[in-house]
BAVOVEX-12581 format. One record per residue: residue number from 1; residue in one letter; x, y, z of N, C-alpha, C, CB in turn. Coordinates in steps of 0.05 Angstrom, whole numbers, plus 5000, padded with zeros to 4 digits. Glycine has a CB too. Layout:
% residues N
ATOM,NUM,A,X,Y,Z,X,Y,Z,X,Y,Z,X,Y,Z
...
% end
This chain:
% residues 75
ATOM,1,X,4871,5466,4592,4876,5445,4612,4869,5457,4639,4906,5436,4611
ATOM,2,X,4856,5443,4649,4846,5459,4683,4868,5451,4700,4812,5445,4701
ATOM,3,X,4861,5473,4714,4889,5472,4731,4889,5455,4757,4897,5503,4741
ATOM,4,X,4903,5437,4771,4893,5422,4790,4900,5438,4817,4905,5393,4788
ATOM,5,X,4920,5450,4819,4916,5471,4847,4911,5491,4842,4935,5477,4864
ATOM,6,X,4902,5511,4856,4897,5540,4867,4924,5555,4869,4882,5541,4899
ATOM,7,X,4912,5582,4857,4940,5601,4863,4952,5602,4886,4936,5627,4860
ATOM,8,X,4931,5598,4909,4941,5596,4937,4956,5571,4941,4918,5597,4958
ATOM,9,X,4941,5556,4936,4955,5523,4937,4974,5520,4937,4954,5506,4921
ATOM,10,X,4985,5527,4909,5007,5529,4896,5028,5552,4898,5000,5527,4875
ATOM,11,X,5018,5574,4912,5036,5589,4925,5046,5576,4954,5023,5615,4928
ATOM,12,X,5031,5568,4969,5032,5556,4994,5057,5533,4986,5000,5543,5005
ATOM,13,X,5054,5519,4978,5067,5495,4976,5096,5503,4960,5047,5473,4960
ATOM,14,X,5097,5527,4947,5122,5540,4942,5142,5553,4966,5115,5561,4924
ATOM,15,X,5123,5561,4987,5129,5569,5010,5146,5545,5024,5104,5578,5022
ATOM,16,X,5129,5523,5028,5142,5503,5048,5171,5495,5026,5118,5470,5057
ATOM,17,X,5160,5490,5004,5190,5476,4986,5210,5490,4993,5192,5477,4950
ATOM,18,X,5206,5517,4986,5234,5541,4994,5245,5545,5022,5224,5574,4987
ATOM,19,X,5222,5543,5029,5237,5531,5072,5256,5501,5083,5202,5522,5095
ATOM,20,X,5241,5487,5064,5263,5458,5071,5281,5466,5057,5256,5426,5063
ATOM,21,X,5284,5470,5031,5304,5474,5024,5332,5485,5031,5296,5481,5013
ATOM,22,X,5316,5513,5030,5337,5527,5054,5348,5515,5080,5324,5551,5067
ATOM,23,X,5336,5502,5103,5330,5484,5116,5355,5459,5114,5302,5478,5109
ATOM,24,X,5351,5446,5091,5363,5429,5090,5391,5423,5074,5346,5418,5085
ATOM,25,X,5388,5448,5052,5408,5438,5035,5405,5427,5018,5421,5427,5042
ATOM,26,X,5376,5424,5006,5377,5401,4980,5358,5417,4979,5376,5365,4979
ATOM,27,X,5354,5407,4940,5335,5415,4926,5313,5392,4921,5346,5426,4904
ATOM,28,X,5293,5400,4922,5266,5378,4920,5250,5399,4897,5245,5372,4958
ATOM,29,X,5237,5375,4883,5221,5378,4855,5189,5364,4863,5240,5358,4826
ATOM,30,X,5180,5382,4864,5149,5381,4867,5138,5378,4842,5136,5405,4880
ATOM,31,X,5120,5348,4845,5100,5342,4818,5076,5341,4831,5106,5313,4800
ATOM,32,X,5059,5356,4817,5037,5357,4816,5007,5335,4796,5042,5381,4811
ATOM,33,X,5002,5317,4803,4983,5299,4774,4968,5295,4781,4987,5274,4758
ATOM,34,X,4945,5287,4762,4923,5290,4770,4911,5256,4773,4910,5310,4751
ATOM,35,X,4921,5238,4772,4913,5213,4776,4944,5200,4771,4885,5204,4756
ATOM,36,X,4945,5174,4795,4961,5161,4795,4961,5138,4778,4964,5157,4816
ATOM,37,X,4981,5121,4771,4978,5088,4765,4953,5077,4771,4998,5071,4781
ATOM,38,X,4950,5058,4749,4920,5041,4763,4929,5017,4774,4892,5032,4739
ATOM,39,X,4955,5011,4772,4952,4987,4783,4950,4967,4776,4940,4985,4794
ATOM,40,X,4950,4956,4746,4941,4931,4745,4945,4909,4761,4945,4923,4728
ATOM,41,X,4965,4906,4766,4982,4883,4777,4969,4874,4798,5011,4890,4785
ATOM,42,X,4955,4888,4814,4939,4894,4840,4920,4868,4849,4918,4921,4833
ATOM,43,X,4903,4869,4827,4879,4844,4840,4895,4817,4840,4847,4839,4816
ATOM,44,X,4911,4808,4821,4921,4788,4822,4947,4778,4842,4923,4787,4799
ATOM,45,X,4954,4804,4854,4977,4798,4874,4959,4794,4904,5002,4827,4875
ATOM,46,X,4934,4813,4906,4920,4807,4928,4910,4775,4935,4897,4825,4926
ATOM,47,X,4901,4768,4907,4888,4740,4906,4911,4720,4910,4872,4734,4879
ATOM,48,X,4934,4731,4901,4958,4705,4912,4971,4706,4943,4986,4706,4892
ATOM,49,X,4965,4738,4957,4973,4738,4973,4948,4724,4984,4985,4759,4980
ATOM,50,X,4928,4729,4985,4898,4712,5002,4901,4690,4998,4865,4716,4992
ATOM,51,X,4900,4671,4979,4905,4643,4972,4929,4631,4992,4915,4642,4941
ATOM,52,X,4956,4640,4997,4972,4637,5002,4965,4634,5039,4988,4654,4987
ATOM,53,X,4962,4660,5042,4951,4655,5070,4926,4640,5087,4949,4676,5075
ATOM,54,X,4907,4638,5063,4892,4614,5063,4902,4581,5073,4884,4614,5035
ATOM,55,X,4924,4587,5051,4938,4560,5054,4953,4551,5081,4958,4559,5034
ATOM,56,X,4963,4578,5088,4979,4571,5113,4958,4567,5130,5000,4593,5123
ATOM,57,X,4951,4584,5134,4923,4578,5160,4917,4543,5164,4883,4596,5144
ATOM,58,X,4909,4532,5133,4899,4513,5138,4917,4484,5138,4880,4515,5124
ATOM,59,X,4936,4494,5132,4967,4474,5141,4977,4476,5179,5003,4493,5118
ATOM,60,X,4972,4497,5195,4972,4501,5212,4954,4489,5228,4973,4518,5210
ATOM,61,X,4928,4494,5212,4900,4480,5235,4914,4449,5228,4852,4486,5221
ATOM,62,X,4916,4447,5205,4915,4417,5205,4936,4403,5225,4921,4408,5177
ATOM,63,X,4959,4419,5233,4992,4405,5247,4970,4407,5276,5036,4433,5247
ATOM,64,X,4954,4433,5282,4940,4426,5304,4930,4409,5311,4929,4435,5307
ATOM,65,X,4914,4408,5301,4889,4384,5300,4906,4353,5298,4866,4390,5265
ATOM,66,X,4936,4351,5291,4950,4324,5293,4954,4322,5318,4976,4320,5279
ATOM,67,X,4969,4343,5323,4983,4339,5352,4966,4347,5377,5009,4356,5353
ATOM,68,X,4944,4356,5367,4921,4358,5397,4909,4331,5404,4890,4379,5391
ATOM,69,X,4906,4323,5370,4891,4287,5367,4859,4292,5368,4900,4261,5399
ATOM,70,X,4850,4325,5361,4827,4326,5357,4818,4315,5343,4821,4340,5356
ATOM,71,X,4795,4300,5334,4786,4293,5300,4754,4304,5303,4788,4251,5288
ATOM,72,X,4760,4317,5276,4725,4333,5271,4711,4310,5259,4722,4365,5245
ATOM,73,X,4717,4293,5239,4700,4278,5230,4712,4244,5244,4699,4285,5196
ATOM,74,X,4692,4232,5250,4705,4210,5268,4704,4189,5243,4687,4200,5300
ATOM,75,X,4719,4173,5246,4732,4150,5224,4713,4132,5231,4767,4136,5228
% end
């Protein structure tokens, strides 16, 4: 298994843990991985948040466009 940090890396970052620690009073657990979550959930929450704000936008132009009494297309 390849290793994802460096001896230094990973010494370094043993360094700071053991300083807050001391520091603070609490113990903290350092994880190291090599790829996060993918996310599914992702594209489909973007597209409802876009849709959504789509919507408002154009509920807004529209209260505008009442109460200015602009009309884009004339009757």
């Amino acid at each position: 298994m390849k290793q994802i940090l460096s001896d230094q890396e990973r010494s370094y970052l043993d360094g700071r843990v053991t300083e807050t620690e001391k520091r603070t009073g609490t113990q903290i657990v350092l994880s190291v991985i090599q790829r996060s979550d993918a996310y599914a959930e992702l594209p489909w929450k973007a597209f409802a948040l876009g849709a959504s704000v789509a919507g408002l936008i154009l509920l807004l132009l529209n209260w505008w466009l009442h109460e200015t009494g602009i009309r884009i297309c004339p009757r």
